[in-house]
N, C-alpha and C positions, 0 to 999 in steps of 0.2 A: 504493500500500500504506500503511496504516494505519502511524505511529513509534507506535503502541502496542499489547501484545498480548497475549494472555493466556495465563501459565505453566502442565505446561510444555510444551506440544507442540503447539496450536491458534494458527493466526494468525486476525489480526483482519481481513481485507478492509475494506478503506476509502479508497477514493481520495481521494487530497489534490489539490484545485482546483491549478491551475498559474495561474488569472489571478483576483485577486478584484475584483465589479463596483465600477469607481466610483461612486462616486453624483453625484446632481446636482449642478452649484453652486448654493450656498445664497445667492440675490439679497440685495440690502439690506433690502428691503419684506419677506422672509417674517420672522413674528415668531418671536425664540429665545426665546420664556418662553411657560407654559402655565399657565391657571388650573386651577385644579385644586377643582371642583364638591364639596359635601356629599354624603358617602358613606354610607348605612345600613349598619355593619360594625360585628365586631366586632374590637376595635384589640387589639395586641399582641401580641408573642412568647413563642411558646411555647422549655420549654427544656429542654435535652438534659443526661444527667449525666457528666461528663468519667469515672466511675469511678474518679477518685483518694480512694484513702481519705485525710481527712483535711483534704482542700482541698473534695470538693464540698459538705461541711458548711458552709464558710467564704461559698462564690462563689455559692453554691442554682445553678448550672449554667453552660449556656452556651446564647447563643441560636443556634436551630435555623435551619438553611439557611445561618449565615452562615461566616464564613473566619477561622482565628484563626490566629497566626504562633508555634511551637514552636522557642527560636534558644536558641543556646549557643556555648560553642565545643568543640572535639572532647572525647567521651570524658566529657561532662554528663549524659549520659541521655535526647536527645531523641527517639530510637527509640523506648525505651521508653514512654513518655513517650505517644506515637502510639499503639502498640498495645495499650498499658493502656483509652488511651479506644476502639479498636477492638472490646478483647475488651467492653470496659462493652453494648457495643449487640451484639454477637453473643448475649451473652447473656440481654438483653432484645427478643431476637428484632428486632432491627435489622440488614440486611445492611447491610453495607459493602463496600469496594474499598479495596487495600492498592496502593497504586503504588509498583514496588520498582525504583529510580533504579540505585542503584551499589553493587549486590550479586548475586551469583549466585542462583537462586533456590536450587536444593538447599541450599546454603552457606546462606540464610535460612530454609528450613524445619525443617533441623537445629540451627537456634539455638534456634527458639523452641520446638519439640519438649522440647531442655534446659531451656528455662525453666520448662516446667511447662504449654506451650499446645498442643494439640490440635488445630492449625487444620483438618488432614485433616478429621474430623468436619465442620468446615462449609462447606470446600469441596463435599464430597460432595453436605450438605444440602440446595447450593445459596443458602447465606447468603451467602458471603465469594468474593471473585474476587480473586487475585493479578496486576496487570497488570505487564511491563515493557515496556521500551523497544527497536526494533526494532534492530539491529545496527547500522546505517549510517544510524540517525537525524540524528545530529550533521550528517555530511556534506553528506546529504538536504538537511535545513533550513537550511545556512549559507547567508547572500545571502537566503531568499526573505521577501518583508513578512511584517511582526508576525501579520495576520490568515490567515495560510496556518497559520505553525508554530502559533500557538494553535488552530485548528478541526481541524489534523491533531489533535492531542494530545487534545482534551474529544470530539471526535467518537468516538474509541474509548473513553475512560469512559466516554460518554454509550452506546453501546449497550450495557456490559457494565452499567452502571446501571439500565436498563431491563429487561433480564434477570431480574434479581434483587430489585428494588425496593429500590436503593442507598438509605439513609440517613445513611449514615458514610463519608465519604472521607478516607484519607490520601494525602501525595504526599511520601515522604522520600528524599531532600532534593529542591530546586527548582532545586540551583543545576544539575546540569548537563543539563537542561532549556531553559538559556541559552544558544543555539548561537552568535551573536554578541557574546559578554561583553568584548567590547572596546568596542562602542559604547552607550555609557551611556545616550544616548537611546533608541535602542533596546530597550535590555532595561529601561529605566525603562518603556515603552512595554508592551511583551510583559506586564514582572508585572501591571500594571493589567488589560491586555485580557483575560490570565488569570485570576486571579481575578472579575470582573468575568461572563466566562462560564461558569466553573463553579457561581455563583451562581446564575445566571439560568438557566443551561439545564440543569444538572443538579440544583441545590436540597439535595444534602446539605451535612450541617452537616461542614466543611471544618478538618482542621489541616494547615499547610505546614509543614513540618522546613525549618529555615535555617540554617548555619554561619556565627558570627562567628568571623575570625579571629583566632588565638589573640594575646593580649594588645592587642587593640584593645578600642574606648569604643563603637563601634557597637554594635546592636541589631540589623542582619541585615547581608546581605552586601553586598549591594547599593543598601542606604541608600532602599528607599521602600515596600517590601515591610510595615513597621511602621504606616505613613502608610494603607494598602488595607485591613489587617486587621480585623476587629472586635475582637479582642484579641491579647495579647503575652505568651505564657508567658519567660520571660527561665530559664533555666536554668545554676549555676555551680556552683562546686567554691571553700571558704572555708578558707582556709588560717588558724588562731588560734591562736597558740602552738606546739606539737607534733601537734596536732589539726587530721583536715580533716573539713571540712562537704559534704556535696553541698546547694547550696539552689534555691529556687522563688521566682522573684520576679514578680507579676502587675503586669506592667507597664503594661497596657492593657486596660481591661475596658469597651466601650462600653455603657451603658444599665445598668449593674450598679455598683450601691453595695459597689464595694469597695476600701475602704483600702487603702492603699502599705505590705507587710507584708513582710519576706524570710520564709522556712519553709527548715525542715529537712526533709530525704525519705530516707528508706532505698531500696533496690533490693531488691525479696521476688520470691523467685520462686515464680511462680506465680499472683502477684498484680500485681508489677510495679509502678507509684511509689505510694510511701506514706508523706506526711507526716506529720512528728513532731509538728511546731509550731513555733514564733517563733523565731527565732534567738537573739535576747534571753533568751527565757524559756528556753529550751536553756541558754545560758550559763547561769545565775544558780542553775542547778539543782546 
């Protein structure tokens, strides 16, 4: 059975391998580099709009297929954060997949129903598919190799992706998705392999929700998840004076000319994150 399925009454049929093949060993004489021949193409990324008012003015977007890392620490906004760039592509007719980790679904259809979002409508349409995670996944997948629990996990997006002609994937949060979080290696191992196949085999443009814990220097939880991303929205709360801030700080922006800026954001409902501007220029105002 498939550790993933779609909310709220359908399971997802999908056998999880028990043995994955070895491969051969790789002799001394086979060569590990590959030339790589002149290509008649046309080069470059296309790019997708996050929908934050405010910031995609700043960034012109994000590029397309690839995985960007959404971290904070509790109670930042990175939920929101997710389905602000969610609704941006339902509404320019981009379906997506919303992987809902550790929340009930009613409990999350009634939230965002409050906020102002309508997702029923695209369910319906057939744009948007709510996937969770299967009851006894955890258990499921402790002990089994990295390449078992990742193909369990992308093989069920991968067909509700196909379905619907997924563009937009979230997955909030990732951590506990991490069935053996005690061995570092390992789950250093898994995030890679993870992101790496949802790249490749699913090709939507990717944000992961990551919790830093509260009052640490880290950038995600697990310290490599930063390292795999194409970029790093760093999301905080600024404590100045009697006054707090919620800010935006783009940590990582690969192939995108943009400056090291913190921003202010309000929380709108209906709209969901919406930068002010510079923190600086905030103050001085």
């Amino acid at each position: 059975m498939s550790s993933v399925k779609k909310n709220p009454r359908a399971k997802l049929p999908s056998p999880v391998p028990e043995e994955i093949p070895v491969p051969e060993e790789v002799s001394e004489e086979t060569p590990q580099v590959k030339t790589r021949e002149y290509e008649t193409r046309k080069w470059g990324y296309q790019l997708a709009k996050l929908g934050i008012e405010g910031l995609d003015e700043r960034i012109k977007g994000i590029l397309r297929g690839r995985s960007y890392l959404v971290t904070g620490e509790t109670g930042t906004g990175k939920t929101l954060f997710s389905l602000t760039f969610l609704m941006e592509g339902l509404r320019s007719n981009e379906p997506g997949i919303y992987v809902l980790v550790d929340e009930e679904y009613d409990d999350f259809m009634n939230g965002v129903y409050d906020f102002g979002w309508d997702f029923e409508q695209f369910i319906k349409a057939r744009k948007l598919r709510i996937l969770t995670l299967m009851p006894d996944f955890v258990e499921k997948m402790r002990n089994k190799p990295v390449d078992t629990v990742v193909m369990s996990i992308v093989d069920g997006i991968l067909r509700e992706a196909r379905l619907i002609g997924a563009q937009r994937l979230v997955i909030d949060p990732v951590a506990p998705l991490i069935v053996n979080e005690g061995d570092v290696a390992w789950t250093r191992e898994y995030i890679k392999s993870l992101i790496i196949n949802l790249e490749k085999r699913i090709g939507a443009t990717t944000l992961i929700v990551s919790e830093i814990p509260t009052g640490s220097t880290a950038l995600s939880r697990y310290g490599v998840e930063e390292f795999l991303a194409t970029g790093v929205f760093v999301l905080g709360i600024e404590r100045i004076k009697n006054a707090f801030y919620r800010t935006l700080y783009v940590r990582k922006m690969r192939w995108r000319p943009v400056p090291p800026q913190l921003f202010v954001f309000d929380i709108v409902k209906g709209k969901g994150i919406v930068v002010r501007g510079e923190l600086n220029t905030i103050l001085r105002e």
